[in-house]
BAMITOR-516727 format. One record per residue (C-alpha): x, y, z. Coordinates in steps of 0.1 Angstrom, whole numbers, plus 2048, in hexadecimal, padded with zeros to 3 digits. Example, Ala and Ser with C-alpha at 12.3 -4.5 7.8 and 13.67 -1.06 7.14 Angstrom:
87B7D384E8897F5847
//
This chain:
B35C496B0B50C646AEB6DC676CBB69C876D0B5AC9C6E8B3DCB86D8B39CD56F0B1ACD96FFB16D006FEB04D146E7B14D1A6C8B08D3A6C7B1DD3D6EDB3ED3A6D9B41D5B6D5B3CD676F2B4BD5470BB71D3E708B70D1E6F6B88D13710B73CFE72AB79D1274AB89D0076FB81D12788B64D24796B72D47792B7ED40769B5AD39763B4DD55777B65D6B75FB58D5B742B38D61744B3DD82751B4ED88730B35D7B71FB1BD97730B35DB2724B34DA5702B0FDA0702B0CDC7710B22DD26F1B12DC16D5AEFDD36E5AFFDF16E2AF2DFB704AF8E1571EAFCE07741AFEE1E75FB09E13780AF2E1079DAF7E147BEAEBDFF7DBAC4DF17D7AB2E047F6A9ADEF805A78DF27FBA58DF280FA41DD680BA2CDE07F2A00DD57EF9EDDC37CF9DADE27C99B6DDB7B39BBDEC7989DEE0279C9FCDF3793A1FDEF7AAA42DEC792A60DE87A3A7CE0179FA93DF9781A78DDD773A70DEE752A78E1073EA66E20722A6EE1D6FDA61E226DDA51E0A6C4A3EDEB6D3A5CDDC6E7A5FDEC70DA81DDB71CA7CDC8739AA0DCE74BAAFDB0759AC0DB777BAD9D9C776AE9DAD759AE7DD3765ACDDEC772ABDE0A766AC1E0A742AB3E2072DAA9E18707ABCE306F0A9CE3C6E0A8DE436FBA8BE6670CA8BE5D732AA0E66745AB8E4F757AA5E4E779A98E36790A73E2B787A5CE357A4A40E1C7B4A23E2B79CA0BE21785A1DE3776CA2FE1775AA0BE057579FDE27748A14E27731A11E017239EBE0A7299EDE26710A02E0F6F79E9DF16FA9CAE076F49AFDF86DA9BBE0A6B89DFE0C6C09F8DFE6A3A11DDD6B1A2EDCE69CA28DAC69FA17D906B3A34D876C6A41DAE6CFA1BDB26D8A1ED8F6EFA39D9E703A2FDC0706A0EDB2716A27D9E72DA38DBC734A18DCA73FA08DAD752A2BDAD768A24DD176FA06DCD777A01DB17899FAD90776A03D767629FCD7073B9F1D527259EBD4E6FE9CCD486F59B4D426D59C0D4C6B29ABD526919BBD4C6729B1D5A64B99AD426399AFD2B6279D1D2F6369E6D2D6549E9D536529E1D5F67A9C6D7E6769C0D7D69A9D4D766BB9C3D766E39DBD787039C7D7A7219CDD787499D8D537519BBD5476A9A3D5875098CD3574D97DD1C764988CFC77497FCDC75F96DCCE778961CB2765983CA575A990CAE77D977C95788980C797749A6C7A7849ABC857A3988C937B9984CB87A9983CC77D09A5CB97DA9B8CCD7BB9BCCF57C09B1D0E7A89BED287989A7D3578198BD5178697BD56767990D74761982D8A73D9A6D9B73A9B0D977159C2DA86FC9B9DA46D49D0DAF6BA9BEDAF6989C5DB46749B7DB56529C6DA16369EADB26319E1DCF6489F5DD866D9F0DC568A9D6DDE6A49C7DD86C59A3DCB6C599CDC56E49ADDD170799BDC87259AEDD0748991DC875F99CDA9776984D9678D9A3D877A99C0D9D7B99E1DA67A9A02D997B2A1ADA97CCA37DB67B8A51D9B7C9A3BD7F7BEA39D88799A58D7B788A4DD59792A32D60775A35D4A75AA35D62741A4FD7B754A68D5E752A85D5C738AAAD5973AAC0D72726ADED67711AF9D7272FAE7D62744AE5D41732B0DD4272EB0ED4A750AFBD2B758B0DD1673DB2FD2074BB26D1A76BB18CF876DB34CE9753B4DCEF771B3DCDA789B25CF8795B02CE87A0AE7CF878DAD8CFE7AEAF8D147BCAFED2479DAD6D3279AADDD387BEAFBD527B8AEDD5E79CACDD687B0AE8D7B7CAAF7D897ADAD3D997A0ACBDA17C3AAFD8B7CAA9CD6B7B8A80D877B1A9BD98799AA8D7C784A8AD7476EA8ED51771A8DD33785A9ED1378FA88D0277AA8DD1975FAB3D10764AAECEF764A9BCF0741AB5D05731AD1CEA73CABACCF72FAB9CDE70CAE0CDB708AEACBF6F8B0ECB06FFB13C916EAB32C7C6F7B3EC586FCB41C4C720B61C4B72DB75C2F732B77C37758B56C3B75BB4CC1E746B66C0975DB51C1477DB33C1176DB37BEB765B47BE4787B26BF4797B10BDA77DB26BBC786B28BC27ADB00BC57ABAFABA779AB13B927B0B01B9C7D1ADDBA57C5AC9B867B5AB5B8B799ACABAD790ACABB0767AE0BC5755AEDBC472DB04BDD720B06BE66FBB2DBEC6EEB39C016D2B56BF36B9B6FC026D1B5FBEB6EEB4FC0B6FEB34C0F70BB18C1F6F7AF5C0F704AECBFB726ACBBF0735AC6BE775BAAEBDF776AAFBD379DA9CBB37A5A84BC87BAA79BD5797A72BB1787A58BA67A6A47BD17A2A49BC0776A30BA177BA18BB9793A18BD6785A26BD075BA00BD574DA0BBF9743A28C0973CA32C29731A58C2F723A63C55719A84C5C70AA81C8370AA97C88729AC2C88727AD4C8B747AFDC87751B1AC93740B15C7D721AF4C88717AE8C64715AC3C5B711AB5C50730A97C3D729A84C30748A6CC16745A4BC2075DA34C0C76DA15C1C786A11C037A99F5BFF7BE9F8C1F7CF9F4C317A8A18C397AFA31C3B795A4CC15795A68C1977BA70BF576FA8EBF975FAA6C16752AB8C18731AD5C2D728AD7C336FDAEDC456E9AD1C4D6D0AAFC476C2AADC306A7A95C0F69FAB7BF86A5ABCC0A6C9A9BC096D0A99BE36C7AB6BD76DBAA6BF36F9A84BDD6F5A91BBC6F3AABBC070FA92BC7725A78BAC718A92B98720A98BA2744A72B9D748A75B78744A62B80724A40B8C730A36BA8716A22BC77259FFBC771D9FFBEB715A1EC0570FA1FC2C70AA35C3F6F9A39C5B6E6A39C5F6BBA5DC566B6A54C3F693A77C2F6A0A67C246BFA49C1A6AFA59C02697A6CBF36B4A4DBEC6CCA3ABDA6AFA5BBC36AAA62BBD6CEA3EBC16DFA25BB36C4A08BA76DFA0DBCA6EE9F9BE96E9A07C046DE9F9C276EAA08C486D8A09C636F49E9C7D6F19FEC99702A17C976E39FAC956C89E7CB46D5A0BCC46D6A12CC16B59EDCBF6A39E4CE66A4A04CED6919F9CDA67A9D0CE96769D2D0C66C9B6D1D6709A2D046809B5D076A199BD246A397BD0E6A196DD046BF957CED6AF974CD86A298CCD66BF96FCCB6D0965CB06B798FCA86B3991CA16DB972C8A6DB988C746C29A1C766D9994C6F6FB971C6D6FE95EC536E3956C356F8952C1F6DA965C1C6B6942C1A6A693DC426B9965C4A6AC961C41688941C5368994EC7369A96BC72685956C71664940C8E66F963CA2679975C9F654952CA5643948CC065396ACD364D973CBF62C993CB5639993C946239B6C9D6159C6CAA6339E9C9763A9F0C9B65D9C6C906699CCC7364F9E7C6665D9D8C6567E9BCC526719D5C3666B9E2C3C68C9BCC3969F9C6C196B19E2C276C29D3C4A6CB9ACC4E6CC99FC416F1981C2C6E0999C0F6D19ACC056F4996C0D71198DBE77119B0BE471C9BEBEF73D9D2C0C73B9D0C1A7609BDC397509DFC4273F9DCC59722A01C6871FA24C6072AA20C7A743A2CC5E758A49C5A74DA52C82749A49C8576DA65C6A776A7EC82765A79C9777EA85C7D798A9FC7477EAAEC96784AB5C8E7A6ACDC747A2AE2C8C78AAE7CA8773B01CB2755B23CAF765B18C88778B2AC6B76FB14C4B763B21C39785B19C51797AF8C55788AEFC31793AF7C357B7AE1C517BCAC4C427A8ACBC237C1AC4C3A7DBAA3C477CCA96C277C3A9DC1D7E5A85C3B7F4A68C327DBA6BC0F7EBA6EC1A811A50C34809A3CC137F3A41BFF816A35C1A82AA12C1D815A10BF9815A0FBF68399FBC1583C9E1C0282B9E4BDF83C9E0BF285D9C3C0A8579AAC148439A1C37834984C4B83F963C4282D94AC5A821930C4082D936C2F84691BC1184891FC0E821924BE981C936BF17FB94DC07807957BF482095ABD380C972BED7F5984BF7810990BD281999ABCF7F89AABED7E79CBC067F29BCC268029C8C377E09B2C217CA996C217E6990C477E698EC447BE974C2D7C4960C417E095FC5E7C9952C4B7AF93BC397C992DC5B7CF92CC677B190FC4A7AA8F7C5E7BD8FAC7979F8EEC607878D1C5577A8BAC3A7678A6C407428A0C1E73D89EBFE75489ABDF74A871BD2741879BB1749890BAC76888AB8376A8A7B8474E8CBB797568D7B947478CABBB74F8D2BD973A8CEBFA7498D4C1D73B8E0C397538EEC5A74A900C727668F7C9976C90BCB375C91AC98741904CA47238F1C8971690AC6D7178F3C4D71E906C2D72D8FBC0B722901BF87478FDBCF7438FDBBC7618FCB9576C8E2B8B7808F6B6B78A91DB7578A915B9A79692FBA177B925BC676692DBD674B92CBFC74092FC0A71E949C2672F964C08732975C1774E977BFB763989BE974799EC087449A6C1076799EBF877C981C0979695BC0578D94FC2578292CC3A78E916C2C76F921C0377C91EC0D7A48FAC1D79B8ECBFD78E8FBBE97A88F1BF97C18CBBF87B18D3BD67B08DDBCF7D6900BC87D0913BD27EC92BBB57EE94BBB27D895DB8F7DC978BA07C0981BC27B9967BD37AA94DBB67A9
//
């Protein structure tokens, strides 16, 4: 690894702003100032000064008028309208266009005028100019904007048609909703919305409007709500330097969105967010070694812990210059939440934080509560199968050799070549979030078939048997000839680690990404950002791994001491539950419990005299799905074809339906 330090900025930033890293608060404030000047010049732009923003009055969601605020958007020619960004400067004027520099009034003159350039007939450039002039117009008016379906020409990735619509447009998923978390306890934000726009084109003709519908069925957003629209957001170049320059002098990314929101007169003016902020920073890469005063604290802190905790592992990985490049850790704490909770874990290695730009790769566990546990946290200097390796087998070791039953990651071939040397009794699950990221880029025009992303996503998630996958999967590369397609056949190799139907035997606590593990960067971002030493990094994850066990011990004696409130109360079930599960896992199992009274027998057993009974129920609203239910007449044990209690855990509606048939209302184990 080279000695040198690679700076973190934007290439492209070079020219803009000093290469010389800036001291002081004020340096960097200059810097990217100078950097806005130079960004202003290369536009070629006119910039007027303003004087003082009046206040305005409060302004309604009107139905079907529109409310811009003054100095949002100017007219232009062509298919691009400038959205002016009040951090830079303020009424600006396109060169090509002929109004007059003036304040923009509170009328429904600016939506006309999009309104008039988005008409069915009209002539855009391109799909992307024709994206953000509908963006343009949904901020004017009141909403927010999604992509939606796309038709391709027969034969070839060539797009002939494009949808954006209203981002309330749709329904809630009730069904899938129901399957996680109770469907009533998650808010909604969709309203079956029919705004759309269609851009169409023959074969080598101009892109035109096909289809412009402005009628919405919910109200439209007050004008200081609106730039917290997704598809209002973006950061310009100056102020990305601004932000860069900023931050790489000790500036929190907090303080320095918070000035830069003063400086743009208002959070409603910046077009971006914290969050937005924070992304940006994350994308900037910084490769350096550690320090040798920061390595020197850093090994002090590993030493002192495992001198005064017990059962504290550490292992640090050296370079030839004896510094450091790799370590591995976890608190003793971690070890006794390991032979509980180590049936699934989920490890992601997407997410960089501190001033080195290391890898931080957490190792996730899910407790009792369904509550993420991190296990153990590495530090690498890259991603390769030899890294990996010594990142799996460190930590094998620290687990007094007990291998996982079941790991998630992402498809980093690396990583995958390291779990099957280091975890061979494991399984390995690819990620499902990841696949269906990457798949449509890779399916042309079938992304606009209904009839195979439907058929694609039963392979994924919803076969309940491999007999029902290879089946499903035959009919799917038939039916669209896709017998020489790379990307499908590859997968095909891959169907033990991705499709649903060749692991729900195993339990997998209903996991079906390493969302887990992305949600614990969040958390990671707590205990430091860009410019925060590794030593420091470890006190304040001390501190947070502290909290998740003071909050742990609070649940815990939350549900020694009292029970949750019971949909039935004289249920004998229920209450036998009750005794037995956390109140997190109990309400899973009420709703289920419930849920039963929504499903019905086709066939019962002729002859109930036999030891063993086979019953076939099928459930309202889930198509025709039958479930093959086989219960025990002497061990009360059961057994349904949906394998969810292998999978996570809880007896589902379909087993709970027969039981309670049966007159089982006692459990002497979980989900007997």
């Amino acid at each position: 690894m080279a000695d040198q330090f690679i700076n973190g900025l934007n290439p492209e930033v070079f020219t803009l702003v000093n290469t010389k890293r800036p001291n002081t608060f004020a340096e960097a404030l200059n810097n990217a100032k100078g950097a806005e000047a130079g960004l202003i010049q290369q536009r070629g732009a006119s910039y007027a000064a303003q004087p003082p923003r009046q206040p305005q009055p409060p302004v309604q969601a009107p139905q079907q008028s529109s409310r811009f605020e003054s100095g949002d958007l100017v007219g232009g020619t062509g298919d691009e309208v400038e959205v002016v960004n009040r951090y830079e400067k303020q009424d600006v004027v396109s060169e090509s266009s002929n109004i007059e520099h003036v304040q923009v009034p509170f009328t429904n003159s600016v939506v006309d005028q999009l309104e008039t350039r988005l008409g069915v007939g009209e002539v855009v450039k391109s799909v992307d100019k024709t994206y953000l002039l509908y963006c343009n117009y949904a901020h004017a008016k009141g909403f927010s904007v999604k992509k939606d379906h796309q038709r391709y020409f027969p034969g070839t990735t060539e797009l002939q048609a494009k949808e954006f619509e209203c981002s309330c447009q749709g329904s809630k998923d009730e069904k899938r909703s129901s399957e996680r978390i109770p469907a009533y306890s998650k808010p909604t934000t969709r309203t079956k919305c029919k705004s759309k726009l269609r851009i169409t084109r023959q074969d080598g003709a101009e892109w035109k409007i096909g289809k412009f519908g402005m009628e919405h069925n919910h109200e439209m957003v007050a004008a200081d709500q609106r730039h917290l629209f997704i598809s209002s957001r973006s950061i310009s170049y100056a102020e990305k330097s601004t932000l860069e320059a900023m931050v790489n002098v000790g500036i929190s990314v907090t303080n320095a969105v918070s000035y830069m929101e003063i400086e743009a007169q208002g959070p409603q003016n910046l077009r971006f967010t914290r969050k937005d902020a924070y992304d940006h920073l994350g994308r900037i890469r910084k490769h350096t070694k550690v320090e040798n005063g920061d390595a020197s604290a850093l090994l002090r802190y590993l030493i002192n812990k495992s001198n005064s905790e017990y059962h504290f592992y550490w292992n640090v990985q050296l370079d030839d210059d004896n510094r450091v490049m790799n370590f591995f850790f976890r608190y003793h704490r971690c070890l006794v939440d390991y032979e509980y909770f180590g049936d699934v874990l989920s490890v992601d290695t997407t997410y960089r934080t501190n001033k080195y730009n290391l890898i931080c790769a957490p190792f996730i566990e899910i407790n009792h509560h369904k509550k993420n546990v991190m296990f153990g946290l590495a530090f690498m200097t890259d991603e390769t199968e030899i890294l990996f390796e010594w990142f799996f087998r460190t930590s094998l070791d620290s687990m007094s050799g007990k291998q996982p039953g079941m790991i998630f990651t992402d498809q980093c071939q690396a990583m995958m070549n390291a779990i099957v040397t280091v975890f061979p009794c494991a399984c390995h699950r690819l990620c499902q979030w990841h696949i269906n990221q990457n798949a449509p880029s890779h399916f042309g025009s079938l992304n606009g078939d209904s009839n195979f992303k439907k058929m694609w996503h039963k392979c994924m998630s919803h076969c309940e048997s491999e007999e029902e996958f290879e089946t499903t999967w035959k009919i799917l590369i038939d039916e669209y000839n896709l017998g020489c397609h790379k990307l499908l056949n590859g997968m095909y190799k891959l169907r033990y680690k991705w499709a649903i139907a060749f692991s729900n035997h195993k339990f997998s606590a209903e996991l079906l990404a390493t969302s887990r593990s992305e949600s614990i960067n969040a958390v990671l971002k707590k205990a430091g950002d860009r410019t925060i030493s590794l030593y420091d990094f470890l006190l304040n994850y001390e501190k947070i791994q502290k909290n998740w066990r003071d909050k742990e011990k609070a649940e815990d004696n939350r549900c020694r001491h009292g029970k949750d409130s019971m949909m039935l109360k004289i249920n004998p079930l229920l209450n036998c539950t009750a005794d037995v599960y956390t109140l997190t896992v109990y309400k899973l199992f009420e709703v289920e419990l419930i849920s039963s009274l929504n499903t019905k027998f086709i066939q019962q057993p002729s002859d109930f005299s036999k030891p063993f009974l086979e019953f076939k129920t099928v459930s309202h609203g889930e198509n025709t799905r039958v479930r093959h239910v086989i219960f025990d007449k002497e061990t009360h044990e059961i057994q349904c074809s949906c394998h969810k209690f292998e999978s996570m855990g809880i007896l589902r509606k379909h087993a709970l339906k027969v039981l309670n048939s049966m007159d089982v209302h006692i459990c002497g184990d979980p989900g007997c």
